[in-house]
N, C-alpha and C positions, 0 to 999 in steps of 0.2 A: 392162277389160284391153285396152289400144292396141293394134292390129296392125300389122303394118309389114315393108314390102319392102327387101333391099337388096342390094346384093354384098359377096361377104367373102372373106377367107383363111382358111382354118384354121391357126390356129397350135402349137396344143395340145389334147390331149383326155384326161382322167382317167376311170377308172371310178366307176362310184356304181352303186352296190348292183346286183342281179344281172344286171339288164339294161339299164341308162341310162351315160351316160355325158356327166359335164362336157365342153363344147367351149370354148375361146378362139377369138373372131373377130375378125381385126380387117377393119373394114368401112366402106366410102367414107362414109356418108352418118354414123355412130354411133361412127365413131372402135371402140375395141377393146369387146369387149361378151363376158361368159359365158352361155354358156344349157344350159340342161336337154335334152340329146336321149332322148326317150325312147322305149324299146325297140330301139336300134341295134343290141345287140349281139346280138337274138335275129338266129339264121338266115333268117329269112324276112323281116329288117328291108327297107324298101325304101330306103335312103339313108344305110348305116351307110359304104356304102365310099366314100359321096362326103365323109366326113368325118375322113380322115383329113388329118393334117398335109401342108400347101403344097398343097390343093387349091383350086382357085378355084370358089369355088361361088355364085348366086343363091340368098337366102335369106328365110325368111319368119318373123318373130319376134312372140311377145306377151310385150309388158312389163309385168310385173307389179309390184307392190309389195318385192319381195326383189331384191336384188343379182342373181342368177341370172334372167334371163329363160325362155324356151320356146322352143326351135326346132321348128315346126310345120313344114318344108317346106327341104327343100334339092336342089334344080337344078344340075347340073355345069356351066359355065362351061369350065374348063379342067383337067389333071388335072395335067398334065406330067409326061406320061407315061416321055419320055426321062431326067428328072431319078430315077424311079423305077427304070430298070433301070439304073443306075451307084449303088454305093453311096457314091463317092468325092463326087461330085455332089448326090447324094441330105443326105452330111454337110455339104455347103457351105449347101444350102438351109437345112438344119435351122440352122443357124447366125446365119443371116439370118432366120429366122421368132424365134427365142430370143432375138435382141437386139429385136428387134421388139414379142415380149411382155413383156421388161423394164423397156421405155424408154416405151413409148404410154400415155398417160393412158386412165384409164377411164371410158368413154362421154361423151366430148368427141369430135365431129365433124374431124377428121383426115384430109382428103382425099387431102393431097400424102402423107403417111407411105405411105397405102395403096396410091396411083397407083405411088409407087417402089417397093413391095417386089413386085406387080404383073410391072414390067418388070422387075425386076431375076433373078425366077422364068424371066421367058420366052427372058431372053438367055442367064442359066445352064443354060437348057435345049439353045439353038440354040448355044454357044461356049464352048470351054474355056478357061478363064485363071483362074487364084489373084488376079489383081484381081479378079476380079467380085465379091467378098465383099469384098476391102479398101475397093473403091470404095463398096461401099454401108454398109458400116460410118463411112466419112468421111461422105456423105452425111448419113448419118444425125445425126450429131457437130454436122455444119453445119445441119439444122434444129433439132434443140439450141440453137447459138448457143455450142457451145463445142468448135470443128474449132479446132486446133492455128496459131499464130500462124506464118507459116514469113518473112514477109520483117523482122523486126526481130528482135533480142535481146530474148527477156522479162523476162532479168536489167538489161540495161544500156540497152538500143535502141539497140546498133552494128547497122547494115545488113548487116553480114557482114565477113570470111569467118564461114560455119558450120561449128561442127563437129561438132553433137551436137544432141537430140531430146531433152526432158523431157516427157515426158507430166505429171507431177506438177505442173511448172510451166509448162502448156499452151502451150510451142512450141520453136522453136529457141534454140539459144546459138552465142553466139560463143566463139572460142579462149581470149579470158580468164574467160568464165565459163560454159566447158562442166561438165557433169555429165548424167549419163543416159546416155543411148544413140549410141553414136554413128552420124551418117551420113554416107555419100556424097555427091559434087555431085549426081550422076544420079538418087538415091532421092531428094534433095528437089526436084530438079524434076519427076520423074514426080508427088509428091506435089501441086508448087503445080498442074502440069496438069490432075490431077483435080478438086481444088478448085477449079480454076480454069475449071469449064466444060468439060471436055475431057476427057471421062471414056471416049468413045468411039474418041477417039484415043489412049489412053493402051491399050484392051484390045486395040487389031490389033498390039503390038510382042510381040515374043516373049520367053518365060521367060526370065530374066534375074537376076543377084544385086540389082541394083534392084529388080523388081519382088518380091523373098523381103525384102528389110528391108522394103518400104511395106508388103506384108502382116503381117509383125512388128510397122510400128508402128502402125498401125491398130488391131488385135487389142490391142494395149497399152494405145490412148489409149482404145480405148470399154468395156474391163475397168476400166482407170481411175475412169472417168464413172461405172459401173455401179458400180462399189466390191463384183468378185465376178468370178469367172472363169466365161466361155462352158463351158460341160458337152461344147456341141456341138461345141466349136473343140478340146476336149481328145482327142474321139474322132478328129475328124480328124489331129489332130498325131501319133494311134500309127496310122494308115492308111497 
């Protein structure tokens, strides 16, 4: 039975029988991995609280023969802690760990997914803004390979004017062959901004009717992709 070191996030955790509980990790080196913790939930556990959801933890795994591996050993990394006493915050993460455990292949080596959801924990930590979850929802889209087409028509390929967003038909329309959503000039240049590299100049502008549609269409286009709606995005919408 292999042993094996690595870093992970905690993404999700279910109980299993009286004292164990399933963990989702997704993790630099192993891509997303489930394992067996056992005895966490007793009282006297020594590393049940470091397993809880969006915790960064060092972790020590044996892989076995069954889909479920073993977590032998988890080491706190980081806990983000701030993200934990706002619950507002707290549902944003959760949102970005749920598209995370949707979207990631299981046990395929996955560096960069893991690197972004990493930073993307520590900046929702240290800065408030409603992009920080649009932005890493496009992100994500874009390692995908299927982030939203914004400088041609997908119906016709006119360069513009735009006037409308098809998640359906993965990007913009032009006036004559709008349908879906409509947007603003400003919501789709904050959007090529983002995509475009510039994600960190897109989070210092302030709250804005631009920046409430790109988190509309983001939320759209990766419910889309998922073909299912975010749980975690629904709590936050009655928040």
């Amino acid at each position: 039975m292999p042993l094996y070191r690595d870093e992970a996030v905690v993404l999700r955790t279910w109980k299993l029988g009286e004292a164990d509980r399933i963990v989702s990790l997704h993790t630099l080196g192993h891509g997303k991995v489930r394992a067996v913790a056992k005895g966490v939930r007793r009282t006297r556990s020594k590393f049940g609280a470091r397993l809880e959801p969006a915790c960064h933890v060092s972790v020590q795994l044996y892989e076995g023969r069954s889909e479920l591996q073993t977590l032998a050993q988890a080491v706190t990394i980081d806990r983000f802690v701030g993200l934990r006493s706002d619950p507002a915050r707290f549902a944003q993460a959760s949102a970005m760990l749920e598209a995370v455990e949707q979207l990631a292949p299981e046990a395929e080596s996955d560096p960069q997914r893991h690197v972004m959801l990493v930073r993307a924990l520590g900046t929702l930590e240290s800065l408030q803004s409603g992009l920080i979850v649009a932005g890493f929802f496009l992100k994500l889209l874009m390692l995908e390979g299927v982030q939203p087409e914004l400088h041609s028509c997908v119906a016709c390929g006119a360069d513009g004017p735009f006037e409308a967003l098809d998640v359906a038909a993965g990007g913009v329309l032009c006036r004559r062959c709008r349908q879906g959503r409509s947007i603003s000039q400003d919501a789709l240049e904050l959007l090529r901004q983002i995509l475009g590299g510039q994600l960190g100049t897109a989070l210092r502008r302030s709250e804005d009717d631009a920046a409430g549609e790109v988190t509309e269409l983001a939320t759209a286009a990766i419910e889309a992709h998922l073909e299912r709606r975010l749980r975690s995005m629904a709590v936050l919408e009655r928040s």
